[in-house]
C-alpha positions as CSV (number, residue, x, y, z in Angstrom):
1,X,64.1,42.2,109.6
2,X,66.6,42.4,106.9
3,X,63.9,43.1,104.4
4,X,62.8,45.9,106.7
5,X,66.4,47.1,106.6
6,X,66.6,47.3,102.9
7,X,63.9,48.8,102.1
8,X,64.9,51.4,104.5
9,X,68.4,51.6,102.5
10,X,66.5,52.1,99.4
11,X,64.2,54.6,100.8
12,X,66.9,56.5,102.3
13,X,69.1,56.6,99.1
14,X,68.3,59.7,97.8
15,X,68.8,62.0,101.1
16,X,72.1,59.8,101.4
17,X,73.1,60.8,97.7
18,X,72.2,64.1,99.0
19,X,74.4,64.6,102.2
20,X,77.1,63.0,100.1
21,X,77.1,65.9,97.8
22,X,77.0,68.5,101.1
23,X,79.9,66.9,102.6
24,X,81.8,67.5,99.2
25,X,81.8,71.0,99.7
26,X,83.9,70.5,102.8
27,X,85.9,67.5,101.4
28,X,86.0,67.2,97.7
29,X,86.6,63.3,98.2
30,X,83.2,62.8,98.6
31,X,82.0,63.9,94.9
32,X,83.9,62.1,93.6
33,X,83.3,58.2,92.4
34,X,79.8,58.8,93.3
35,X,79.0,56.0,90.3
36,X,81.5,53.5,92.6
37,X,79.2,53.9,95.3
38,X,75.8,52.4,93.5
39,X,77.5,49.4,92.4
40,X,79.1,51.0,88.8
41,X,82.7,50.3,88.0
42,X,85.3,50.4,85.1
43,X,86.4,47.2,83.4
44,X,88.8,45.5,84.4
45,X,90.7,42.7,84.0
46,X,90.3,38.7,85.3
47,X,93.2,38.1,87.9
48,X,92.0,36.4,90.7
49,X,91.4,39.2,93.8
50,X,91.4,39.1,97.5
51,X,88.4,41.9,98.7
52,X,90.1,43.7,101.6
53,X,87.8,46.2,102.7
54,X,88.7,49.0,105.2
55,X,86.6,52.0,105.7
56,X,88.5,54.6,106.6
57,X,92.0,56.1,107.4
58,X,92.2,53.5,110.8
59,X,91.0,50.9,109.4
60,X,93.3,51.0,106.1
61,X,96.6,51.9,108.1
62,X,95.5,48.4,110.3
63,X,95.1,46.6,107.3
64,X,98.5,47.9,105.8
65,X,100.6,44.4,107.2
66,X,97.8,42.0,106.0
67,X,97.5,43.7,102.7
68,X,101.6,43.7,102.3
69,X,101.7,39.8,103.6
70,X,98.6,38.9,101.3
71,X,100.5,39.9,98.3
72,X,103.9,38.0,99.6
73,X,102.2,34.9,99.9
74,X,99.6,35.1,96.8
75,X,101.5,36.6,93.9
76,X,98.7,35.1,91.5
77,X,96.4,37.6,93.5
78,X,95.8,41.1,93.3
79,X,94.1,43.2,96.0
80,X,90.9,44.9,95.8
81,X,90.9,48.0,98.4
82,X,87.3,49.4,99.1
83,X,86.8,51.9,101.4
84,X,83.7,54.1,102.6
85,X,85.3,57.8,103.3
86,X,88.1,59.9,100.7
87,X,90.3,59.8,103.9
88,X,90.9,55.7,103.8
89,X,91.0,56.0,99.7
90,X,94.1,58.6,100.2
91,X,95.5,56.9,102.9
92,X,95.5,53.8,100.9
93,X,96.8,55.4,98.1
94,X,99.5,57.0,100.0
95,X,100.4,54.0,102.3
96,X,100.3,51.4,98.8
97,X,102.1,53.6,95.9
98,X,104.9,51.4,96.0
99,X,102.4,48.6,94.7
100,X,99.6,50.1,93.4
101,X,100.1,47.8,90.1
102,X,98.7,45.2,92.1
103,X,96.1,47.3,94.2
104,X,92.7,48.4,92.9
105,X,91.2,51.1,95.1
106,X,87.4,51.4,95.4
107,X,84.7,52.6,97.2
108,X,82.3,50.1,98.0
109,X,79.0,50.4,97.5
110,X,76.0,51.1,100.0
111,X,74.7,47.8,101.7
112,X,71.5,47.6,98.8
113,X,71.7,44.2,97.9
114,X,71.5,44.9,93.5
115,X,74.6,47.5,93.9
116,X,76.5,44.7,95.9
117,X,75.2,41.9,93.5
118,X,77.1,44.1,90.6
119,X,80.2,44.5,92.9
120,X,80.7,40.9,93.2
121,X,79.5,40.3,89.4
122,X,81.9,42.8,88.6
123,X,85.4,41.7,90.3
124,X,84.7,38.0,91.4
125,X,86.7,38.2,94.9
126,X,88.1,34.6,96.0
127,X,87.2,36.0,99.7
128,X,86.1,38.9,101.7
129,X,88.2,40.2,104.4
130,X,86.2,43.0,106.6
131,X,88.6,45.0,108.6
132,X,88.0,45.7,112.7
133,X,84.1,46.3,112.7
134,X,82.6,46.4,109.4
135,X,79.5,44.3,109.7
136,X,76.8,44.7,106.9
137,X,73.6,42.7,106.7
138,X,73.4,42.4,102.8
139,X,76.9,43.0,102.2
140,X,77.5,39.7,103.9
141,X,74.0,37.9,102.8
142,X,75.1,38.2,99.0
143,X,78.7,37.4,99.4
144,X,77.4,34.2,101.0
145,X,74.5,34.0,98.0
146,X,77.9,34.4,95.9
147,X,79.8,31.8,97.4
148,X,82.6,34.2,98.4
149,X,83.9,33.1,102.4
150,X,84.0,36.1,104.9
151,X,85.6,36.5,107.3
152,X,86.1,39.7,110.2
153,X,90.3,40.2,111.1
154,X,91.8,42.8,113.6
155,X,87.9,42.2,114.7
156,X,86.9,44.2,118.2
157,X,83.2,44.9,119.5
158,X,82.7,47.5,122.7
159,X,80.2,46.8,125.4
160,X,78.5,49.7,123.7
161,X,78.5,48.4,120.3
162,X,77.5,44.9,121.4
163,X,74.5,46.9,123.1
164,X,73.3,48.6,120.1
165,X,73.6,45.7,118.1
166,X,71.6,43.7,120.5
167,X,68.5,46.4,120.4
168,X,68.3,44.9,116.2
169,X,69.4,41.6,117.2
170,X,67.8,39.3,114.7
171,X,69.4,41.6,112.0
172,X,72.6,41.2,113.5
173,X,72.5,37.8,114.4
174,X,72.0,36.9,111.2
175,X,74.9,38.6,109.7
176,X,77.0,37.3,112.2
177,X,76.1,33.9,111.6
178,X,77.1,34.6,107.4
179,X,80.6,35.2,108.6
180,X,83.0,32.3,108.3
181,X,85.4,33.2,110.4
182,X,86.6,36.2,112.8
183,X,89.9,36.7,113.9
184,X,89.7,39.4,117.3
185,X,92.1,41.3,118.7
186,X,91.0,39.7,122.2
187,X,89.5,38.2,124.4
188,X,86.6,39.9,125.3
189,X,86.2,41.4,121.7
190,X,85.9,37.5,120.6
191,X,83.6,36.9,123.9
192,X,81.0,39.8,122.0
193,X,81.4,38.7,119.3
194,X,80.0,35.5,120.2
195,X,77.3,36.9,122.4
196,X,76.0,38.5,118.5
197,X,75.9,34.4,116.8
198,X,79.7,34.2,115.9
199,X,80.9,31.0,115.5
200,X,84.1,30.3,114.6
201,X,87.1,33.0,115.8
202,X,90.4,32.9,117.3
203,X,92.2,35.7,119.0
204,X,95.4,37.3,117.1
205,X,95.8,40.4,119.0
206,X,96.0,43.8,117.0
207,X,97.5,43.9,113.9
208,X,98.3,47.9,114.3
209,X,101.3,46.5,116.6
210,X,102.7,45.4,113.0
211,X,102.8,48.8,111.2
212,X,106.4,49.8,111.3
213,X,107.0,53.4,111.1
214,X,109.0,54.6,107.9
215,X,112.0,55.7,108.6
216,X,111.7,58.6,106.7
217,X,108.8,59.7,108.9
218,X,111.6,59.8,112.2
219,X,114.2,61.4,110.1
220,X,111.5,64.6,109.5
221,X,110.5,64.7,112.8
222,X,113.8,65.3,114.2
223,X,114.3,68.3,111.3
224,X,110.6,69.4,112.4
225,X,111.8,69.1,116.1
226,X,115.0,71.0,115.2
227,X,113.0,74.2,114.4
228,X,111.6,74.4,118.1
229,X,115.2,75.0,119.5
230,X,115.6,73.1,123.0
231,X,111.2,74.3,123.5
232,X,109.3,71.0,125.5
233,X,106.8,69.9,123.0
234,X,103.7,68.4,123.4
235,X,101.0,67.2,120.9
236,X,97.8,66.6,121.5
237,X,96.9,64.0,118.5
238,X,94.0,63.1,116.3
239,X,91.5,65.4,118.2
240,X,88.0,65.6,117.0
241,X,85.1,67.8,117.4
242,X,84.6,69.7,121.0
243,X,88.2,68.7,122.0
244,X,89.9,71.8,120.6
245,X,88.4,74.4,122.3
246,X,88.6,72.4,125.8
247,X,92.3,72.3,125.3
248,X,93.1,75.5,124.0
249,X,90.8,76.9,126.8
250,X,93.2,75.0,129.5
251,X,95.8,75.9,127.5
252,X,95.3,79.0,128.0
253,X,94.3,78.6,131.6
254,X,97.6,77.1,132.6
255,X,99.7,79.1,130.5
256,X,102.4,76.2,130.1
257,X,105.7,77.9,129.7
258,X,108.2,77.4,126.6
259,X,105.5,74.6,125.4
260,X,105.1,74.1,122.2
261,X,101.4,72.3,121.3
262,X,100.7,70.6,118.5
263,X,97.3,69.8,117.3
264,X,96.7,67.3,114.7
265,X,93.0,67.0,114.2
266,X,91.6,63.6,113.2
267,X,89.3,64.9,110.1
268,X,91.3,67.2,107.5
269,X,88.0,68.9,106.9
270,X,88.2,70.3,110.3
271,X,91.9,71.8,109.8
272,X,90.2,75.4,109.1
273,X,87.8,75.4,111.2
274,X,90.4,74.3,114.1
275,X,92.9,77.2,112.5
276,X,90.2,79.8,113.4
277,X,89.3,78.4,116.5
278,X,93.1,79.2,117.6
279,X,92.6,82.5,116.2
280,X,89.9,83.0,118.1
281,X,91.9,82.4,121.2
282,X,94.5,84.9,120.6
283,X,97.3,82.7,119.8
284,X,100.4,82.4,117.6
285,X,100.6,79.7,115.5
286,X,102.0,78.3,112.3
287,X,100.4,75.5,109.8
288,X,102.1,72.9,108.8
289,X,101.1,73.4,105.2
290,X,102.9,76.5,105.4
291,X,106.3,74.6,106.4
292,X,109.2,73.5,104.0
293,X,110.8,71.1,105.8
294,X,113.6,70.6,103.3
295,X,114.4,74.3,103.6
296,X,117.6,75.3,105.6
297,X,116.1,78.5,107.0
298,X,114.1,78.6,110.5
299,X,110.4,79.1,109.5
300,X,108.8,79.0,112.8
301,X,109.1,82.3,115.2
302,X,110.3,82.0,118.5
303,X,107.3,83.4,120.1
304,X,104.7,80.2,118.2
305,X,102.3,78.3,120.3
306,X,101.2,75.9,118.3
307,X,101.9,73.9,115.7
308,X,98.8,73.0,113.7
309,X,99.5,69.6,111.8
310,X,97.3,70.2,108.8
311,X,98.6,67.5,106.8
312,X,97.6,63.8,106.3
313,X,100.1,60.8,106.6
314,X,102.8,62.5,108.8
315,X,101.3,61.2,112.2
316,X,104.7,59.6,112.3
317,X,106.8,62.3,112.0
318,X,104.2,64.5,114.6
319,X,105.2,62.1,117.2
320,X,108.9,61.7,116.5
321,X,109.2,65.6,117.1
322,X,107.2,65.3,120.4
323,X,108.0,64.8,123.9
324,X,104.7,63.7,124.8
325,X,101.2,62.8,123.7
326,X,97.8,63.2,124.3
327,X,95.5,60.8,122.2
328,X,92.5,62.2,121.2
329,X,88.7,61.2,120.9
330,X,89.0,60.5,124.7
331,X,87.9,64.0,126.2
332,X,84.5,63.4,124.5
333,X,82.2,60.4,124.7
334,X,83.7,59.0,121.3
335,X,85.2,56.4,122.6
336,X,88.6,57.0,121.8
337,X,91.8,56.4,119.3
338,X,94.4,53.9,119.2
339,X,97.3,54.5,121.5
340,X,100.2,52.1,119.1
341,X,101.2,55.1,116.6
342,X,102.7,56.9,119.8
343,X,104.1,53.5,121.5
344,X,105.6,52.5,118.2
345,X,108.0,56.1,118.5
346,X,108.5,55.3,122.2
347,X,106.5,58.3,123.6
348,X,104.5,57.9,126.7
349,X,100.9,58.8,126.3
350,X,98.1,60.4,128.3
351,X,94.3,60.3,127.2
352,X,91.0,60.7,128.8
353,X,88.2,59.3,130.3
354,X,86.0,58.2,127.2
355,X,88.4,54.9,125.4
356,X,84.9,52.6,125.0
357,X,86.7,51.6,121.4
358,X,90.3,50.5,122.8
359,X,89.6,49.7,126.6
360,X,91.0,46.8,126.7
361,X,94.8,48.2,125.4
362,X,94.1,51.5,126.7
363,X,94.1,49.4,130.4
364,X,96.9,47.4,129.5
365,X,98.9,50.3,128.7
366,X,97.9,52.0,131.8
367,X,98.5,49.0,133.9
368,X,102.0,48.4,131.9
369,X,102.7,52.3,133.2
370,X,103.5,53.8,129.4
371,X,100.0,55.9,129.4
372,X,98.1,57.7,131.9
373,X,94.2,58.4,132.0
374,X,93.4,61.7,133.0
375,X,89.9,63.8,134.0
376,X,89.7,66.7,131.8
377,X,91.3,69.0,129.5
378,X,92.7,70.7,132.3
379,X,93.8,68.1,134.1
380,X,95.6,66.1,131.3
381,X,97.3,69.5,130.3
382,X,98.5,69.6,134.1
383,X,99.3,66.2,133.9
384,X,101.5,66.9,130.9
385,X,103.2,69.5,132.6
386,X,104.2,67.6,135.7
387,X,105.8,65.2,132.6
388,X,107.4,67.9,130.6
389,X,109.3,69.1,133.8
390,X,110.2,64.9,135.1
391,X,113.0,64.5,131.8
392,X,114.0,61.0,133.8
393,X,109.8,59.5,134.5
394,X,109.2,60.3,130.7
395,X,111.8,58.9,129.3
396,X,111.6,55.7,131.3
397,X,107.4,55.7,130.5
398,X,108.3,55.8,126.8
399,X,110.8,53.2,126.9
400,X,108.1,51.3,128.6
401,X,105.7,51.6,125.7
402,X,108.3,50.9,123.0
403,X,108.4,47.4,125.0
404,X,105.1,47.3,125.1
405,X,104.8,47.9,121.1
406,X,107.0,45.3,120.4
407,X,106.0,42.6,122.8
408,X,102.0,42.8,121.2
409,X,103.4,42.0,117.6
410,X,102.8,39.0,115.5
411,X,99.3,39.5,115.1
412,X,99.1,39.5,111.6
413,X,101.1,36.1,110.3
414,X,98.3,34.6,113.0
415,X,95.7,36.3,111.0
416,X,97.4,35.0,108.0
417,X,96.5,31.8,109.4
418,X,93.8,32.1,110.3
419,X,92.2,33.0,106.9
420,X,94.6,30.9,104.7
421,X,92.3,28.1,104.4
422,X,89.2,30.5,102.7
423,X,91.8,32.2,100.2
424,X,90.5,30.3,96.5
């Protein structure tokens, strides 16, 4: 089977190659390190590295407390970075430029088993740590070929991925059973997981309950927040395709008064496309791009709608200025975003009907009474309204999930532990 799936990598290379170069015309990212991709890198030098790969933006904001405590407790280490999208290369970048001397950022190559042969050859990682759900046949077959331990942290699996992976099982199972050791956020994630042929886990819990916010990021939300005057706001976070025009089509509907939205979509390749879309709808709004937020003057008229946060790495400071959130990726079947960012600025949350990737915090947060699962557009914008006007019920809801932020830490020093005993 997994010769089947190479040769249908190799096949498939040059239409790959191809969409690469379309998606550069909407994200410039994506031309660029093209060589990184097929296995082709600059020298560099012989310190021993620890391989933390995390695909995108999600994936490298989880991995931000492993990769700080990796480089506490292995000085003689550096860190190798890889990532699959521009978006988890700038976030990295961004989230790391207070020790990028000992952080070398990559993208890492398709799963063809000569390009990763040449990426291993190349920086000679003592280990492999895959971040959340990054399972690749080769990728994991030459790393064992290699002698390099891997091992799957902050690991989670939903019913419907288990499902799809079961429909290629013996290409799956195999994979699974090249990893050394997984470390899942819980229970049932490690109960898949085993289901697929893995062997040896633990549970940690999520490691995104470790990210602390900067403080920075709360002191630029509250000057953001001061430009709305005493206006509810309400941000509707990390939306993706479809969910926009639901929204502003309830928003519309419902005609919340004094609200002030903000949209934040997830991809920044969509922040034009989402600008004209409000356009479209008739209504006022300013871009964050536009904003100078260390300016003294008011730059946002009285009479704005929305807010469009067309900027990366300020989630943070989106949610500081906010009343209330809305989670995208829940409104359409795309199973959802996670819920912490928000809980982590003590904001109560609402999100839809489609959390397939997070269930199992999404219903603990429910259950804890800090988020609320709503219908529809409609319904959630309803629902937000209700919350907007109950001052005393949000407050207490968001006090609820700044408890509930900080009882789920710890997860990374036991995913520290967890791995130690692979780390060369």
């Amino acid at each position: 089977m997994r010769l089947i799936y190479s040769l249908a990598w190799s096949l498939a290379l040059p239409f790959v190659l191809l969409r690469l170069w379309i998606r550069g015309r909407q994200e410039p990212g994506y031309r660029q390190h093209i060589a990184e991709r097929l296995g082709f890198y600059p020298s560099c030098s012989n310190k021993k590295r620890i391989w933390v790969h995390a695909v995108s933006a999600g994936e490298t904001r989880a991995a931000e407390p492993l990769v700080r405590a990796l480089l506490a407790q292995y000085p003689e280490h550096d860190i190798l970075l890889s990532h699959m999208t521009p978006v988890g290369r700038s976030t990295g970048k961004i989230l790391f430029s207070n020790v990028e001397e000992r952080i070398t950022q990559v993208f890492v190559p398709y799963d063809i088993n000569w390009m990763i042969r040449r990426f291993l050859r190349h920086f000679k990682p003592s280990i492999c740590v895959l971040i959340e759900t990054e399972v690749w046949p080769n990728l994991i077959a030459q790393c064992k070929a290699a002698q390099v331990p891997v091992t799957l942290v902050n690991a989670r699996l939903s019913e419907r991925s288990l499902r799809k992976a079961q429909r290629l099982s013996s290409l799956f199972v195999q994979a699974a059973d090249g990893i050394d050791y997984v470390a899942a956020q819980s229970g049932p994630d490690a109960e898949r997981l085993a289901t697929l042929g893995v062997k040896h886990f633990c549970i940690t819990g999520n490691m995104k309950f470790d990210v602390t916010p900067p403080p920075h990021m709360a002191e630029r939300g509250a000057k953001l927040r001061s430009y709305f005057d005493h206006r509810p706001v309400f941000i509707c976070a990390s939306t993706r395709e479809g969910e926009e025009t639901l929204i502003l089509d309830a928003f519309m509907k419902l005609d919340l008064p004094r609200a002030l939205l903000i949209i934040t979509p997830r991809h920044p390749q969509r922040f034009d496309l989402v600008a004209s879309q409000i356009e479209q709808h008739n209504l006022r709004y300013v871009r964050r791009s536009s904003l100078d937020l260390d300016a003294d003057e008011l730059p946002i008229p009285e009479n704005t709608q929305i807010l469009l946060g067309d900027s990366m790495g300020e989630m943070y400071m989106y949610y500081a200025a906010s009343d209330l959130a809305f989670v995208g990726g829940s409104l359409v079947p795309l199973g959802g975003h996670n819920l912490i960012e928000a809980f982590a600025m003590g904001k109560a949350v609402l999100t839809g009907q489609h959390t397939f990737n997070f269930s199992e915090i999404t219903e603990q947060a429910i259950a804890a009474n800090c988020a609320v699962r709503t219908l529809h557009a409609e319904d959630m914008l309803k629902q937000a309204q209700k919350l907007l006007d109950s001052p005393d019920t949000r407050r207490v809801m968001g006090q609820t999930a700044y408890a509930f932020f900080l009882k789920h830490q710890g997860a990374t020093q036991r995913t520290m532990q967890a791995i130690q005993g692979f780390i060369r």
